[in-house]
C-alpha positions, -999 to +999 in steps of 0.1 A: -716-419-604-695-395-578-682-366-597-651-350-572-662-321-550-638-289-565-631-274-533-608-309-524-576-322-546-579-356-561-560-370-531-581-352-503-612-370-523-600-407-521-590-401-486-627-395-478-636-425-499-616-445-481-622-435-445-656-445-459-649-478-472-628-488-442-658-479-425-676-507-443-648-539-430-663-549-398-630-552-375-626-512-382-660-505-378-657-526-343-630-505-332-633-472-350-627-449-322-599-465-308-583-459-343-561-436-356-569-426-392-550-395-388-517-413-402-535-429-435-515-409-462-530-407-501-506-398-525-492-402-553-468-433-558-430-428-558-432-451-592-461-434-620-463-469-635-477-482-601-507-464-607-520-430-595-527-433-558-509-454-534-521-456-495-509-467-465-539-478-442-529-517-443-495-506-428-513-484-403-537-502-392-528-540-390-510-537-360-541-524-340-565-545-360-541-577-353-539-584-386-511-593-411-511-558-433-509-579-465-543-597-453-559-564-445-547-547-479-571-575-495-597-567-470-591-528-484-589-538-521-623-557-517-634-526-500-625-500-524-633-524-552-669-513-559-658-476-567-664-472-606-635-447-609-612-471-600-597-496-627-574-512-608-565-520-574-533-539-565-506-551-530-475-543-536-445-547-508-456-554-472-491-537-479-488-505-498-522-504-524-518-489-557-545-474-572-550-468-614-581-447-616-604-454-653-604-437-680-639-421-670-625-407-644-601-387-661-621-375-690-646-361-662-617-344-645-607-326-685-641-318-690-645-302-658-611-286-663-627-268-694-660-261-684-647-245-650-617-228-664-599-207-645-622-217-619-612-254-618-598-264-585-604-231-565-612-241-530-629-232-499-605-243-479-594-212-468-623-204-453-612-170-460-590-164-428-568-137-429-524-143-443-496-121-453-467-131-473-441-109-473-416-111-499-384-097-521-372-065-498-357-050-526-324-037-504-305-013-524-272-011-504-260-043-524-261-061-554-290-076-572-290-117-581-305-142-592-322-150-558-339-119-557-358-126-589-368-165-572-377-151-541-403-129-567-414-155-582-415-184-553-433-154-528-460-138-557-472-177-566-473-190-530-499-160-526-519-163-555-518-205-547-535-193-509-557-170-529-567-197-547-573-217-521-594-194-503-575-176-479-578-138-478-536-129-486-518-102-482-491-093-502-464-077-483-433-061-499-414-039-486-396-010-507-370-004-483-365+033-490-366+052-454-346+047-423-310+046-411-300+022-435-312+047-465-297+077-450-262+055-447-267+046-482-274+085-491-241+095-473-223+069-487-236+078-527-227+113-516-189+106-508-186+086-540-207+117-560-177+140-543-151+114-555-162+112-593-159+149-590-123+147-585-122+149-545-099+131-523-123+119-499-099+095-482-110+064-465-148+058-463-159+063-428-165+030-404-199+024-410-211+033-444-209+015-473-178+017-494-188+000-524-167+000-554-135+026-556-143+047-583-114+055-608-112+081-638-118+052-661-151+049-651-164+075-667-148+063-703 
């Protein structure tokens, strides 16, 4: 029995499988390195009730096999058909493969989702190289909305996701309180201070930020 490797997502796991079983049909092993497995994708269908894999490799590589990809998919099926986590294989269209995987399968994968806990999935992956994500510049020369609070959410779970995946992240945010746009900012505050104060202050001056016009009623 092959329990899944944690540092790899269920997908990344039966693409290894199947660059192994490919391995074992005898016109890929004959021309292995002339090949290109690069473009085998393992994903999840566009249809749930087709299963929960679908690949690609009989559209990929009939043409440089010289093979009809529906007659290759059935060499692939017989391939892959030995693998105990799979319940069913099936051709659908001109020689996508569906995939179900068993019931064994899954209640391995729950199990290991409560024994490992929080742990269940972190990867190597990363291999601990060095990122930085730099997110939400709270600017306070305009107005807050609602894509200030995604850009919080979307930038803090990317991180912890390439945390989790082993890189070594930096969280970058920056406060955005020093530098000629703050000491506009200041100057501008400070003609609209005057102006609640009961000053004429005229025109705001080209270049700062004029905001709102203040008006007696403000204060009510």
């Amino acid at each position: 029995m092959r329990l899944m490797e944690y540092d790899m997502n269920l997908f990344t796991d039966f693409e290894q499988r199947l660059s192994e079983r490919l391995l074992t049909i005898e016109a890929v092993a004959e021309k292995r390195t002339s090949l290109d497995f690069s473009r085998l994708v393992v994903e999840p269908p566009r249809d749930p009730s087709h299963g929960d894999i679908a690949i690609n490799a009989a559209l990929v590589l009939a043409k440089p096999l010289g093979k009809k990809p529906r007659d290759l998919a059935a060499e692939i099926v017989l391939a892959l058909e030995s693998d105990e986590d799979i319940a069913e294989l099936s051709i659908a269209g001109p020689g996508f493969i569906n995939i179900r995987l068993s019931d064994a399968f899954w209640k391995r994968m729950l199990l290991a989702a409560l024994r490992e806990a929080e742990d269940f999935g972190r990867s190597t992956t990363g291999a601990n190289r060095k990122i930085n994500v730099e997110y939400v510049s709270a600017n306070p020369t305009g107005p807050m909305h609602v894509g200030h609070c995604r850009g919080a959410v979307v930038g803090d779970t990317l991180a912890n996701i390439l945390g989790y995946a082993g890189f070594d992240v930096t969280k970058e945010y920056y406060i955005n309180d020093a530098g000629a746009q703050i000491d506009v900012l200041a100057r501008s505050v400070f003609l609209r201070y005057r102006e609640a104060l009961g000053e004429d202050v005229g025109a705001i001056p080209e270049g700062l930020y004029p905001g709102t016009t203040w008006s007696p009623s403000a204060r009510r």
